[in-house]
N, C-alpha and C positions, 0 to 999 in steps of 0.2 A: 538530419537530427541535430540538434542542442540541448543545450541543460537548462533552456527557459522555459518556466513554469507559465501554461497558457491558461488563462480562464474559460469555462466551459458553457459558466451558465447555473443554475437552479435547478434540483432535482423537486419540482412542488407535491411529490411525494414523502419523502423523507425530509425537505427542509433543509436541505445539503446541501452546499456550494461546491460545485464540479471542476478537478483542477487536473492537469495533462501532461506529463514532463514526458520526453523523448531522450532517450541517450544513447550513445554507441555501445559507453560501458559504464558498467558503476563505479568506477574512480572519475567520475565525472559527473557526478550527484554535488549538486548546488551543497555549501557547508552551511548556509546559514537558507533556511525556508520559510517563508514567510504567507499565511494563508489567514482565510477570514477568520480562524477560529484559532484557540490555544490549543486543540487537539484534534485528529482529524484521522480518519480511516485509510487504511493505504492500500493498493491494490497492484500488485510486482508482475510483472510479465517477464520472464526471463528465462532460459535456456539457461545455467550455472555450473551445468555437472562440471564444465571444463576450469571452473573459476574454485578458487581454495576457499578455503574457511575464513582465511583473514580478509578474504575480498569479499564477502560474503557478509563478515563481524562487522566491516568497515562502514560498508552501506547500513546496516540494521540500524548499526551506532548512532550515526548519524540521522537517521532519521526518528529516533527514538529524540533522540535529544532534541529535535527540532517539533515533537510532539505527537508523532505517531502511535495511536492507542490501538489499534487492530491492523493484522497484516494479513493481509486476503492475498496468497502467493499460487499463481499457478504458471506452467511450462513442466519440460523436465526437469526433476530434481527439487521440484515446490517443496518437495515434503523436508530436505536436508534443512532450506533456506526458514520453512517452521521451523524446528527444529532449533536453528540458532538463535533464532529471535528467540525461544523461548529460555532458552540457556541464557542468550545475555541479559535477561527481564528478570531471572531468578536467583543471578550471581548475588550475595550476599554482600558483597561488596562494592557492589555497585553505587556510583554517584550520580546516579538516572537513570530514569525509566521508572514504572510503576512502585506508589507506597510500599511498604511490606503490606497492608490488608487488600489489598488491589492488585491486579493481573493482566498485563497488556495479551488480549485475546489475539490469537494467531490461527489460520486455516490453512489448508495445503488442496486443491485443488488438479493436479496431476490429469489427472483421469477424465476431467470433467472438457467439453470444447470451451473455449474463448466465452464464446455466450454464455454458456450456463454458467462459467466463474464470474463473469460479469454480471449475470444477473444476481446471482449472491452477494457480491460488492456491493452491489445498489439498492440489494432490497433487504439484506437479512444479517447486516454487518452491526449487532448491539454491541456495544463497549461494556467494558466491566462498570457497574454502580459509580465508582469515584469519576471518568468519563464523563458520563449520562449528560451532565450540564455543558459541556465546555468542547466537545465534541459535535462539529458541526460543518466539515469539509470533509471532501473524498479526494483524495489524489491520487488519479491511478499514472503510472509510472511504464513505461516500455525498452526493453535495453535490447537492444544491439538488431532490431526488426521489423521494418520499415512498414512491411504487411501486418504487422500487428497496428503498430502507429492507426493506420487508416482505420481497421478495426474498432479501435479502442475508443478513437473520437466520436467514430458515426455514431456507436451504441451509447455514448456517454453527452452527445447533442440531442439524444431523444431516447434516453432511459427507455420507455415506456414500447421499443420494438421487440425489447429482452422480456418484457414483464406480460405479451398476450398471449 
């Protein structure tokens, strides 16, 4: 695993540019991101119960700032990592992340296998109205799970195994 972001390819369903990061942990999330588009849907694999709220805030942070307008979270504990992303999208004092009229969409998929969150990522991930134009890349993201890694690419090199 590394914290270089791989290119994936075209999802020529949604129009999406497909993007791959691997990491051992999330203090190890790239600070600056740079993808085809100014915002982009993001997609967390992680196991976190055992990780705090600031390791947690830290990552969201950062990828909020670097443009992430939807976070499609599943493993254990998806719903906490919702959870904060939406807390740190609603802080009033915030100096990023979504307008006041606008709302960075977040999902928690727990429950659901690998596939089925993937296939929500890929097919069912609409951004809030402000979004809609400027939202145009998927990054889905893996920490600390090498069998996920495999996973996530194969269904993310051909969309279209998750979608029959």
């Amino acid at each position: 695993m590394n914290n270089e972001i791989k290119y994936i390819g075209k999802d020529y369903l949604t129009e999406r540019e497909l993007f791959f990061l691997s990491l051992d942990s999330s203090v190890d999330i790239p600070q600056v991101i740079q993808l085809s588009s100014k915002h982009f849907a993001c997609f967390i694999a992680w196991d976190s119960k055992n990780n705090s709220v600031q390791e947690i805030s830290d990552l969201a942070e950062t990828l909020i700032k670097n443009g992430a307008a939807y976070f499609c979270n599943w493993g254990n504990d998806s719903e906490r990592i919702e959870d904060i992303c939406d807390e740190i999208d609603s802080n009033p004092d915030k100096e990023f992340g979504s307008p006041d009229d606008s709302v960075i969409m977040t999902t928690a998929h727990k429950d659901e296998s690998l596939e089925e969150a993937l296939f929500f990522f890929l097919t069912c991930t609409f951004p809030d109205k402000y979004y809609e134009d400027t939202l145009k890349s998927n990054l889905a993201i893996s920490i600390g799970n090498q069998d996920w890694d495999k996973s996530i690419k194969k269904i993310m090199q051909n969309p279209e195994t998750v979608r029959e």
